[in-house]
CHARMM-style PDB file with segment names, atoms N, HN, CA, C and O in Angstrom:
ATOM      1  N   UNK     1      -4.692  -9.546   3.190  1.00  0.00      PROA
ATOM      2  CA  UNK     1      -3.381  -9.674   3.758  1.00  0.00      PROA
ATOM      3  C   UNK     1      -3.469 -10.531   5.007  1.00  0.00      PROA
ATOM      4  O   UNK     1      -4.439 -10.896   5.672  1.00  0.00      PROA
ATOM      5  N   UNK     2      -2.266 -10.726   5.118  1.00  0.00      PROA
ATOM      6  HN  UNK     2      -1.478 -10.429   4.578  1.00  0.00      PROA
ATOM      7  CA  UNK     2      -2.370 -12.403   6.203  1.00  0.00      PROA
ATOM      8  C   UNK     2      -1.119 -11.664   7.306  1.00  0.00      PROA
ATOM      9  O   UNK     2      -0.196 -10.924   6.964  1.00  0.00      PROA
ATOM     10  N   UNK     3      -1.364 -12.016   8.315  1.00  0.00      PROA
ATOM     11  HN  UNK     3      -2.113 -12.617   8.593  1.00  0.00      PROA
ATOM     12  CA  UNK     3      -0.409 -11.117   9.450  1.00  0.00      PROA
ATOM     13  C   UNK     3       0.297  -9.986   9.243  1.00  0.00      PROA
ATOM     14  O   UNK     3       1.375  -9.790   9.804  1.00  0.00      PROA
ATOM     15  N   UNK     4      -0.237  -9.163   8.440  1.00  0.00      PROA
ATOM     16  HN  UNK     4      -1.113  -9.322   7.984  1.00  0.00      PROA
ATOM     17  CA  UNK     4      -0.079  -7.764   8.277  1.00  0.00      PROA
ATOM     18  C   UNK     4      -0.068  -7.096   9.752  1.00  0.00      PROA
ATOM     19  O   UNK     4      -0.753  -7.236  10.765  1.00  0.00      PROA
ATOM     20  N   UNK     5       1.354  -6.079   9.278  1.00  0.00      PROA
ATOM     21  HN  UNK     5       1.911  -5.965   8.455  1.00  0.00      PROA
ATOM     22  CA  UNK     5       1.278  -5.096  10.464  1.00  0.00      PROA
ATOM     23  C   UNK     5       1.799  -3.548   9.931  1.00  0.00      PROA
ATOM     24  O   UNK     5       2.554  -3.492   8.961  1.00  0.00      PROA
ATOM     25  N   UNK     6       1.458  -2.602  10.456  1.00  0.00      PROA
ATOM     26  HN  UNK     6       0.845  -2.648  11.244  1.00  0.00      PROA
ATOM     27  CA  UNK     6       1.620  -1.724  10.196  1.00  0.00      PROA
ATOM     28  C   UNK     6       3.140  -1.214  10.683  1.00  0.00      PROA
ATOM     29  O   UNK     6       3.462  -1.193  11.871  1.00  0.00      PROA
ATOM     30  N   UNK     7       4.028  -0.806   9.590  1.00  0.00      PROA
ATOM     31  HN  UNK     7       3.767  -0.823   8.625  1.00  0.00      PROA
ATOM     32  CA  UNK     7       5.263  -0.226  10.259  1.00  0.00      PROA
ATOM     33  C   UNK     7       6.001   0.978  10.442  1.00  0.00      PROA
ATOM     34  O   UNK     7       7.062   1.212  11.022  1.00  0.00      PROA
ATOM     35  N   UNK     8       4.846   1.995   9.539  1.00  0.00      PROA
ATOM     36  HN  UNK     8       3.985   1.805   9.068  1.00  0.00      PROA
ATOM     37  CA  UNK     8       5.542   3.242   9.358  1.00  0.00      PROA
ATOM     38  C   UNK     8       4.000   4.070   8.945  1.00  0.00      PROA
ATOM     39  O   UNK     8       2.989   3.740   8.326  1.00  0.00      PROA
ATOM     40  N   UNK     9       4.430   5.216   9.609  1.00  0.00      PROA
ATOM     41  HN  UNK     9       5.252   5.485  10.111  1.00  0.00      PROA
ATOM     42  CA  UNK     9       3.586   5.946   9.353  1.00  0.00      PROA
ATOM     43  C   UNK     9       4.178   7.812   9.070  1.00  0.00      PROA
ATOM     44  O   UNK     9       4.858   8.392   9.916  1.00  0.00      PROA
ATOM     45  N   UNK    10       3.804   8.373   7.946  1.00  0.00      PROA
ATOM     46  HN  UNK    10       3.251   7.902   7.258  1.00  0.00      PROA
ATOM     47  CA  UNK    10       4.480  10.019   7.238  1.00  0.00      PROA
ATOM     48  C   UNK    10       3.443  10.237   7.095  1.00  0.00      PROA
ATOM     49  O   UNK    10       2.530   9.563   6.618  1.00  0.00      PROA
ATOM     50  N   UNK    11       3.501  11.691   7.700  1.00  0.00      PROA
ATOM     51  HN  UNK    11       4.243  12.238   8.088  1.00  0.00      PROA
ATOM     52  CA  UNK    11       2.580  12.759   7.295  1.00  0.00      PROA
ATOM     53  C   UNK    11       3.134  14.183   7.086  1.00  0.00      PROA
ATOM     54  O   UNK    11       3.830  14.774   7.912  1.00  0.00      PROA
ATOM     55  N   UNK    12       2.736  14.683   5.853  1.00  0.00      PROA
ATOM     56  HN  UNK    12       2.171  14.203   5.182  1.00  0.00      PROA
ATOM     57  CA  UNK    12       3.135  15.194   5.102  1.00  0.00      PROA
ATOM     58  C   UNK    12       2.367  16.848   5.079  1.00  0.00      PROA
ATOM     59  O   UNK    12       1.243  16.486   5.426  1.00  0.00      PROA
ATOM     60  N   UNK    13       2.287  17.804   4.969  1.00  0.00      PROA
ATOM     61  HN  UNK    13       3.200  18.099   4.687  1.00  0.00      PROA
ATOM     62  CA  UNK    13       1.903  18.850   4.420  1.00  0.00      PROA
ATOM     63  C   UNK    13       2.725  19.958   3.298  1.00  0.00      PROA
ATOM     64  O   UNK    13       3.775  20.592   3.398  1.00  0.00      PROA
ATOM     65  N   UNK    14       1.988  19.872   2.523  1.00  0.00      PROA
ATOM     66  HN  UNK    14       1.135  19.356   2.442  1.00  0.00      PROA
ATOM     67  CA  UNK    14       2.681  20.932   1.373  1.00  0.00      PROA
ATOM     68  C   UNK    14       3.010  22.747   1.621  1.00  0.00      PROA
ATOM     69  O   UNK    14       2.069  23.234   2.246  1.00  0.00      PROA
ATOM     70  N   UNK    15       3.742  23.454   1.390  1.00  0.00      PROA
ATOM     71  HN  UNK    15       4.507  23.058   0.882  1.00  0.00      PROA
ATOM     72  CA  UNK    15       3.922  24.386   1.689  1.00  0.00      PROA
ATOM     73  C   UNK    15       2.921  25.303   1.125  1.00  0.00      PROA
ATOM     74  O   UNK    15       3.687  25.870   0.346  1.00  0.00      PROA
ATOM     75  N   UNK    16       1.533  26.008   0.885  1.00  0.00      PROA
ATOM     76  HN  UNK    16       0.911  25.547   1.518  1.00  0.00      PROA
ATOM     77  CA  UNK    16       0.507  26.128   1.007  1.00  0.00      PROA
ATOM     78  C   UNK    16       0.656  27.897   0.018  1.00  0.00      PROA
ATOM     79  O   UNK    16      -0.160  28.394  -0.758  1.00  0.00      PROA
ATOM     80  N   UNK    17       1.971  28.419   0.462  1.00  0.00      PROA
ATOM     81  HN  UNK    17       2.634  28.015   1.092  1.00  0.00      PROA
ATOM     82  CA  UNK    17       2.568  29.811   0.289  1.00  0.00      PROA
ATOM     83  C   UNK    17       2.997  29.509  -0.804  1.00  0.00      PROA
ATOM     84  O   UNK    17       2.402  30.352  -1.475  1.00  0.00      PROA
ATOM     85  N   UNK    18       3.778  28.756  -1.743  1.00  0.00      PROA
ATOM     86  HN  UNK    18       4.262  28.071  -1.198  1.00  0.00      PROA
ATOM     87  CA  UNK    18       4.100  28.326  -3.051  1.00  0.00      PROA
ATOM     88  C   UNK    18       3.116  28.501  -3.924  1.00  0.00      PROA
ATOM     89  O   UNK    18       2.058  27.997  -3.545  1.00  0.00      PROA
ATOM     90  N   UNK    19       3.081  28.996  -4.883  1.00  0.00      PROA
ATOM     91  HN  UNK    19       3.940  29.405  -5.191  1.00  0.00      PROA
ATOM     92  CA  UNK    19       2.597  28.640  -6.397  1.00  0.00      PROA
ATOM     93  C   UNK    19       1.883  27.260  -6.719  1.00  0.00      PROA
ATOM     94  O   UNK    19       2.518  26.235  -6.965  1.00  0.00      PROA
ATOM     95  N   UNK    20       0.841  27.317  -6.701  1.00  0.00      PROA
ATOM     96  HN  UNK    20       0.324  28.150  -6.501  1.00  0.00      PROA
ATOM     97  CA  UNK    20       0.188  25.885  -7.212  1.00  0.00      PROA
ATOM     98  C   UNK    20       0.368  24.687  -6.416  1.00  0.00      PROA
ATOM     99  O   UNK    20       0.445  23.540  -6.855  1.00  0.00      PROA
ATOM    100  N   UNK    21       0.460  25.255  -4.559  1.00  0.00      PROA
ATOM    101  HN  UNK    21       0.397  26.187  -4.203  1.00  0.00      PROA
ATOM    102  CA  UNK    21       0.519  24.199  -3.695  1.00  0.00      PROA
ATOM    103  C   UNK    21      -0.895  24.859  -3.190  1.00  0.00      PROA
ATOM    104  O   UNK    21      -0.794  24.391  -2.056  1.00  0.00      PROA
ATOM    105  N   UNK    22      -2.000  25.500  -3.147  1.00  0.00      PROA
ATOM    106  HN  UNK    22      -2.082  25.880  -4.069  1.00  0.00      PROA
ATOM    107  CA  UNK    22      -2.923  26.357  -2.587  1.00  0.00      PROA
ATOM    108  C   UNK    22      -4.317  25.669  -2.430  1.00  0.00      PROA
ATOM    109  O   UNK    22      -5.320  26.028  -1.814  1.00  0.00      PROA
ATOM    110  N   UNK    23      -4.013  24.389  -3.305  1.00  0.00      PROA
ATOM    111  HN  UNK    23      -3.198  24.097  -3.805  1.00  0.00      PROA
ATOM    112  CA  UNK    23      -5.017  23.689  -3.377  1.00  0.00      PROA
ATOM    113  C   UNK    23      -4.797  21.876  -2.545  1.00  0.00      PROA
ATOM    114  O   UNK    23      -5.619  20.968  -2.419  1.00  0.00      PROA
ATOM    115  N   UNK    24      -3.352  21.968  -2.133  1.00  0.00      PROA
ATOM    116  HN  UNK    24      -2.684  22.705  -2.235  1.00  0.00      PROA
ATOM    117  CA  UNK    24      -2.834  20.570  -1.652  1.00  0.00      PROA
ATOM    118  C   UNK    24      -3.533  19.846  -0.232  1.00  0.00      PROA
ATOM    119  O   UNK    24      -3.292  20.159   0.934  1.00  0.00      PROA
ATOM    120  N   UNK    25      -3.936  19.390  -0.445  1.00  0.00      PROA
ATOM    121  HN  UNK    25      -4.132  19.135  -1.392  1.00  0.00      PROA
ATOM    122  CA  UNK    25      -3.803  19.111   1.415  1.00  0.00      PROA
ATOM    123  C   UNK    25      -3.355  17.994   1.991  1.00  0.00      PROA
ATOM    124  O   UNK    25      -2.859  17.149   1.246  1.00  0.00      PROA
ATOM    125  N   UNK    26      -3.410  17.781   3.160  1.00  0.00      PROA
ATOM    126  HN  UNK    26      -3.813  18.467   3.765  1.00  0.00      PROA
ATOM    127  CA  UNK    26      -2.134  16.764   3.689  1.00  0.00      PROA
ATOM    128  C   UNK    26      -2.185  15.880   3.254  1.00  0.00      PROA
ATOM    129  O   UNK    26      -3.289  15.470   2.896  1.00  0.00      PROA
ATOM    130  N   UNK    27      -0.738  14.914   2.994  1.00  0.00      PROA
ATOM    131  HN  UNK    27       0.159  15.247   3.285  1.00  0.00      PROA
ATOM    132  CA  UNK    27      -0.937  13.619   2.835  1.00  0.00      PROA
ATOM    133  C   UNK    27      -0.163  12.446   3.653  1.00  0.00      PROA
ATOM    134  O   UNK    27       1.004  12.668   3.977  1.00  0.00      PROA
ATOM    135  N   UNK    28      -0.656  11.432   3.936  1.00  0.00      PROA
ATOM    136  HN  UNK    28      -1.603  11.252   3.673  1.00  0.00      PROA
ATOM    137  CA  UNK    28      -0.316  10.014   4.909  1.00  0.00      PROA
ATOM    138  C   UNK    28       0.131   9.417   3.976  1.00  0.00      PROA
ATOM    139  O   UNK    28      -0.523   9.335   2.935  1.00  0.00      PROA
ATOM    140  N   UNK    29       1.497   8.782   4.118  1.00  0.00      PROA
ATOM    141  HN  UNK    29       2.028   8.848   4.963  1.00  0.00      PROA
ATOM    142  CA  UNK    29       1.898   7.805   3.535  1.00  0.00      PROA
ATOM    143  C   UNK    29       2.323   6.396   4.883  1.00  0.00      PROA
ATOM    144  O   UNK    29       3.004   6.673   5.870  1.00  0.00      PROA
ATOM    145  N   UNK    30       1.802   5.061   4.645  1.00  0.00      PROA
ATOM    146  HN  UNK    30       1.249   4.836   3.843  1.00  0.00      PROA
ATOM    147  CA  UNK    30       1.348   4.205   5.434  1.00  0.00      PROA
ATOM    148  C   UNK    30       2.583   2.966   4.816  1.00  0.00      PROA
ATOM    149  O   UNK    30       2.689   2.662   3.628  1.00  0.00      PROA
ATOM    150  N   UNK    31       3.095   2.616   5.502  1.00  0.00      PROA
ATOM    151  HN  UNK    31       3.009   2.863   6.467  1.00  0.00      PROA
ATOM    152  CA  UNK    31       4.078   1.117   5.324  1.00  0.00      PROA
ATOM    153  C   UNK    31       3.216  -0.262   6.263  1.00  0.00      PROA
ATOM    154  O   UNK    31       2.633  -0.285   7.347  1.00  0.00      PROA
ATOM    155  N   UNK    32       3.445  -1.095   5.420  1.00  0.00      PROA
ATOM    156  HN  UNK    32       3.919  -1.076   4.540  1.00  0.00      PROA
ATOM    157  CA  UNK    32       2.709  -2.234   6.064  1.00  0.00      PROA
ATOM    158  C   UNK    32       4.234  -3.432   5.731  1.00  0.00      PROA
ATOM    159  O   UNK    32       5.130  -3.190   4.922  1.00  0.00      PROA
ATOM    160  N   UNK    33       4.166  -4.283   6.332  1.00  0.00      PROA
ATOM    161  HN  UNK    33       3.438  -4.480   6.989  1.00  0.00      PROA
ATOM    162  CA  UNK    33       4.897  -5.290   6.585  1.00  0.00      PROA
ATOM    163  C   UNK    33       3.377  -6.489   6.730  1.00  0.00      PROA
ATOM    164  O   UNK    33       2.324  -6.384   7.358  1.00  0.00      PROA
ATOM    165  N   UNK    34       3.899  -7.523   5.864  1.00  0.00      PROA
ATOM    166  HN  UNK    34       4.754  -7.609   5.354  1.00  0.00      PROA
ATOM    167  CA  UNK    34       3.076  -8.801   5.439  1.00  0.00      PROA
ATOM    168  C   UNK    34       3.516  -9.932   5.198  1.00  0.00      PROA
ATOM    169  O   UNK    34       4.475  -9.982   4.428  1.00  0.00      PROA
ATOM    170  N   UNK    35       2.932 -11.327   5.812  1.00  0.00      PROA
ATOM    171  HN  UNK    35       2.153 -11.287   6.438  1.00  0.00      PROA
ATOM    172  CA  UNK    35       3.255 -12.991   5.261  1.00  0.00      PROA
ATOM    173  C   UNK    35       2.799 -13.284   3.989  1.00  0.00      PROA
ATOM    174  O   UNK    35       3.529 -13.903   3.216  1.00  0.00      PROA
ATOM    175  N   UNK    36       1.372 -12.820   3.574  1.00  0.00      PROA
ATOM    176  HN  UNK    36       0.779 -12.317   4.202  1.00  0.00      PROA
ATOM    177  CA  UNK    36       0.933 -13.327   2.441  1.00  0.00      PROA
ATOM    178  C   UNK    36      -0.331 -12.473   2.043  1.00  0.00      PROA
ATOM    179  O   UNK    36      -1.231 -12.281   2.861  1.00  0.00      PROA
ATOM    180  N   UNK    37      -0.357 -12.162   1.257  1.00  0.00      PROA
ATOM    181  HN  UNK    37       0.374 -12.318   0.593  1.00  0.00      PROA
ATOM    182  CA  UNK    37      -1.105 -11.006  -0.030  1.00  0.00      PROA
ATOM    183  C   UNK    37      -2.136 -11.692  -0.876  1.00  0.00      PROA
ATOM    184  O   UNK    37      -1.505 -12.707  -1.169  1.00  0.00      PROA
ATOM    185  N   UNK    38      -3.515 -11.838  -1.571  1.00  0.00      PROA
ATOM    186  HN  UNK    38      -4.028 -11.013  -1.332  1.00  0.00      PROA
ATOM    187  CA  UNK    38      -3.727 -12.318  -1.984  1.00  0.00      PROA
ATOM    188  C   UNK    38      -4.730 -10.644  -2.796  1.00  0.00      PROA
ATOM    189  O   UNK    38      -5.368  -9.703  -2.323  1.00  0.00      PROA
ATOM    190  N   UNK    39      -4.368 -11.052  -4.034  1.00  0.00      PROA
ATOM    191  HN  UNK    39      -3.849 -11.816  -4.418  1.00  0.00      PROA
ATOM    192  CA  UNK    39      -5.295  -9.862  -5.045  1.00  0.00      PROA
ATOM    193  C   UNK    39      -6.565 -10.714  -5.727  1.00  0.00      PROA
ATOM    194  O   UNK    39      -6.434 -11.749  -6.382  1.00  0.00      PROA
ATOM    195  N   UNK    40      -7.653 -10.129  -5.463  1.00  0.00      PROA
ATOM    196  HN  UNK    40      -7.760  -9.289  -4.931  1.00  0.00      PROA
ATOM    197  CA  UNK    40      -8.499 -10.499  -6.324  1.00  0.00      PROA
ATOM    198  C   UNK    40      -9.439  -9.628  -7.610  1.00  0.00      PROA
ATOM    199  O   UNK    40     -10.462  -8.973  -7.411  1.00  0.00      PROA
ATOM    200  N   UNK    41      -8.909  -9.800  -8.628  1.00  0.00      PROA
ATOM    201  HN  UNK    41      -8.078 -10.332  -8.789  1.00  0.00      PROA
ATOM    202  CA  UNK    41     -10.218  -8.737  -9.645  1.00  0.00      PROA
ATOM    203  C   UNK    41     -11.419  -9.355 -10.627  1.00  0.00      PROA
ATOM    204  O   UNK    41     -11.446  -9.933 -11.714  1.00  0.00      PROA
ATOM    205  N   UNK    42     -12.196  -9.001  -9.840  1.00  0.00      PROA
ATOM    206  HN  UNK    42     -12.174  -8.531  -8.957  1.00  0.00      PROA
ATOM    207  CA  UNK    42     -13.637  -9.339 -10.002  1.00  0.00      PROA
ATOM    208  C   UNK    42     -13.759  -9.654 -11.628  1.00  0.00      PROA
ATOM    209  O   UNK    42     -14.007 -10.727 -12.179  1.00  0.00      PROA
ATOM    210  N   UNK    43     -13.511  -8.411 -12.177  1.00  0.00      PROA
ATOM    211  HN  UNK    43     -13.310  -7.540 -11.730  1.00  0.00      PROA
ATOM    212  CA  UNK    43     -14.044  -7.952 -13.740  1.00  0.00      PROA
ATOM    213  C   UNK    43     -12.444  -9.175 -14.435  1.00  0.00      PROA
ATOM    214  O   UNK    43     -11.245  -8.897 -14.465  1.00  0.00      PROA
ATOM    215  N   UNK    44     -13.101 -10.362 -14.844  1.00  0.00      PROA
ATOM    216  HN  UNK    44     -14.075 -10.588 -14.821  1.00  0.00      PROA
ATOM    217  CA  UNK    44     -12.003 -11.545 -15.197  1.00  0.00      PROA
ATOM    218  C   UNK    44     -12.107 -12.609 -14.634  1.00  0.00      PROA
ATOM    219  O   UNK    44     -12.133 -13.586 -15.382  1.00  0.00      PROA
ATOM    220  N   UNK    45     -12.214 -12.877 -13.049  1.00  0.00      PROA
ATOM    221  HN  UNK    45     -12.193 -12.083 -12.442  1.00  0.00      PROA
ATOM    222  CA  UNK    45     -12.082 -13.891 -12.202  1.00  0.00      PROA
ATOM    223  C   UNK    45     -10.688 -13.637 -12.037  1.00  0.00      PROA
ATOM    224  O   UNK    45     -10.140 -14.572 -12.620  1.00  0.00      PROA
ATOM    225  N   UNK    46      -9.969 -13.018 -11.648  1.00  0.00      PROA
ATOM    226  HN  UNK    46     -10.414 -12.258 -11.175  1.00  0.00      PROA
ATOM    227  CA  UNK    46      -8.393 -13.234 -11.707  1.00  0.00      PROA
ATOM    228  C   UNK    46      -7.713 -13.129 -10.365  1.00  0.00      PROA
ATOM    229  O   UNK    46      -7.472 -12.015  -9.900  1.00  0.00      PROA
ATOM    230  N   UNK    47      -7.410 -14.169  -9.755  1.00  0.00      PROA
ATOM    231  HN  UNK    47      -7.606 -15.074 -10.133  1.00  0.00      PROA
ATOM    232  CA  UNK    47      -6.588 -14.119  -8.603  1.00  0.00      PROA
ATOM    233  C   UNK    47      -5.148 -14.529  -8.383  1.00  0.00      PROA
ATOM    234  O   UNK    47      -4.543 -15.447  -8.938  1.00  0.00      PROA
ATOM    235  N   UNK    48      -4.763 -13.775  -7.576  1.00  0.00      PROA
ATOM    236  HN  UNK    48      -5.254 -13.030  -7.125  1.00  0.00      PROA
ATOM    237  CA  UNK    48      -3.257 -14.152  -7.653  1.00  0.00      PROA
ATOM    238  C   UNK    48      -2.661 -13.772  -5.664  1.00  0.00      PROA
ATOM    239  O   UNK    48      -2.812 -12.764  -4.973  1.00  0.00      PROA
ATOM    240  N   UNK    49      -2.000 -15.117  -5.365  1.00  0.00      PROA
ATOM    241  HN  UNK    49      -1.878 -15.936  -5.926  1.00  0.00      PROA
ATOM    242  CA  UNK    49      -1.350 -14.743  -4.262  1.00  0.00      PROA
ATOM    243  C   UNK    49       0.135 -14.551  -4.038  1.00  0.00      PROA
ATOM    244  O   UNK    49       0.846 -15.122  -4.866  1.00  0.00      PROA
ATOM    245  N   UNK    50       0.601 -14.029  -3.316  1.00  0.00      PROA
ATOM    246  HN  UNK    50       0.024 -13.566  -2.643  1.00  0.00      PROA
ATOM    247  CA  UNK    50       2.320 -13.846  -3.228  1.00  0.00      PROA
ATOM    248  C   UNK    50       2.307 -13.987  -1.709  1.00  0.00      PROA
ATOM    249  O   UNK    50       1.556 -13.352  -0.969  1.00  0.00      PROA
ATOM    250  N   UNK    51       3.573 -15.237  -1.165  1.00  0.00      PROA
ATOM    251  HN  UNK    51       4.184 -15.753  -1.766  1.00  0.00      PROA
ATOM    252  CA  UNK    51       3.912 -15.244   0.167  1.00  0.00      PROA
ATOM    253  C   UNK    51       5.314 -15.232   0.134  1.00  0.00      PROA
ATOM    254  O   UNK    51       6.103 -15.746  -0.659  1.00  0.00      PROA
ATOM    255  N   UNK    52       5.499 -14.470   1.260  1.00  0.00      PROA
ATOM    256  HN  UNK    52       4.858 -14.053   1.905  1.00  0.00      PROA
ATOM    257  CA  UNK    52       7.271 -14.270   0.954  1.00  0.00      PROA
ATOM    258  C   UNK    52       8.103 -15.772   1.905  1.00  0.00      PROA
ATOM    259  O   UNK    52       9.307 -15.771   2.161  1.00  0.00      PROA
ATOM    260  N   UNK    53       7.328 -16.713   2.226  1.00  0.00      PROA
ATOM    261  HN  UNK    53       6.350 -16.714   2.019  1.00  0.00      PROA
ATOM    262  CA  UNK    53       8.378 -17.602   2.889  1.00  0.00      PROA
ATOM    263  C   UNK    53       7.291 -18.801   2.149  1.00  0.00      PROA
ATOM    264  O   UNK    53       6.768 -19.689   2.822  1.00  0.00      PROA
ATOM    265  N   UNK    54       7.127 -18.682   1.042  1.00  0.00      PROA
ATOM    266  HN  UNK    54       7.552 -17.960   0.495  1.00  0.00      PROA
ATOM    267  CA  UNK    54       6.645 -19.995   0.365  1.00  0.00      PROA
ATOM    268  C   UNK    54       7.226 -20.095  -1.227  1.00  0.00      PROA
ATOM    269  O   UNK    54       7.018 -19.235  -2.083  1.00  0.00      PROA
ATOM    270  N   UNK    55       7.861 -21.114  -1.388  1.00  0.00      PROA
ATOM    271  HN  UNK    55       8.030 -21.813  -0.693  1.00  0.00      PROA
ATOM    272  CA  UNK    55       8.155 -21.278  -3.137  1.00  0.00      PROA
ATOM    273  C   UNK    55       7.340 -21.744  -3.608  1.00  0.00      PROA
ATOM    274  O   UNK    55       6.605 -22.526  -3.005  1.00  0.00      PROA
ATOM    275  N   UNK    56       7.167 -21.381  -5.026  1.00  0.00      PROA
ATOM    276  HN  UNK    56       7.764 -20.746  -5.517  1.00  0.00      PROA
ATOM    277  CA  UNK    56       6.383 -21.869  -5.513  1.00  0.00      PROA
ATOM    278  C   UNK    56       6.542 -22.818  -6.432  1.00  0.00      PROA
ATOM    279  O   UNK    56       7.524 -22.995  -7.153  1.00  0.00      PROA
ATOM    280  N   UNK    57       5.479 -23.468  -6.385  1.00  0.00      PROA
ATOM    281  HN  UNK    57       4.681 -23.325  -5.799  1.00  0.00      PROA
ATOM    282  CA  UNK    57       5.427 -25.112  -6.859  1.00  0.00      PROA
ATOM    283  C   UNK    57       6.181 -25.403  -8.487  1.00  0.00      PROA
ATOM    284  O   UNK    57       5.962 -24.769  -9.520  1.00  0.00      PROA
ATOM    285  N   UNK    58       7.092 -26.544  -8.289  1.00  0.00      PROA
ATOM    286  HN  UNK    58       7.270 -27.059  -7.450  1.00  0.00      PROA
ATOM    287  CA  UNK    58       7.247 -26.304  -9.934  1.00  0.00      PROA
ATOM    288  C   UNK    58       6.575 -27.121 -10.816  1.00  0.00      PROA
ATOM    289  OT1 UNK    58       6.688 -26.946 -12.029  1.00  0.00      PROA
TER     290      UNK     58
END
C-alpha cells in the first residue's frame, strides 16, 4: 500500500455469559484509507494494482 493511513479503529468483545460465546475472544476491526494497492500471488506470478486517482490505460 502506497500512502496508507489508518482511519478507524473497533474493538469488540463478545458477551462471554451467552451460549456458545465462551470460547470468543476479542476482536479489532481496523479501517485503512489508501492511494494505491498493489496484490501480489506468488503461486502464478499474478499481480495486480488498483489506484483510486489513476485511469486506466485504454
Amino acid at each position: 500500500m502506497e500512502n496508507a493511513k489508518i482511519t478507524g479503529v473497533n474493538c469488540g468483545v463478545p458477551n462471554v455469559k451467552l451460549a456458545g460465546n465462551d470460547k470468543m475472544k476479542h476482536n479489532e476491526s481496523v479501517s485503512l484509507h489508501y492511494e494505491k494497492i498493489t496484490c501480489r500471488i506468488v503461486d502464478g506470478n499474478i499481480q495486480y494494482t488498483d489506484a483510486w486517482n489513476e485511469r486506466p490505460g485504454a
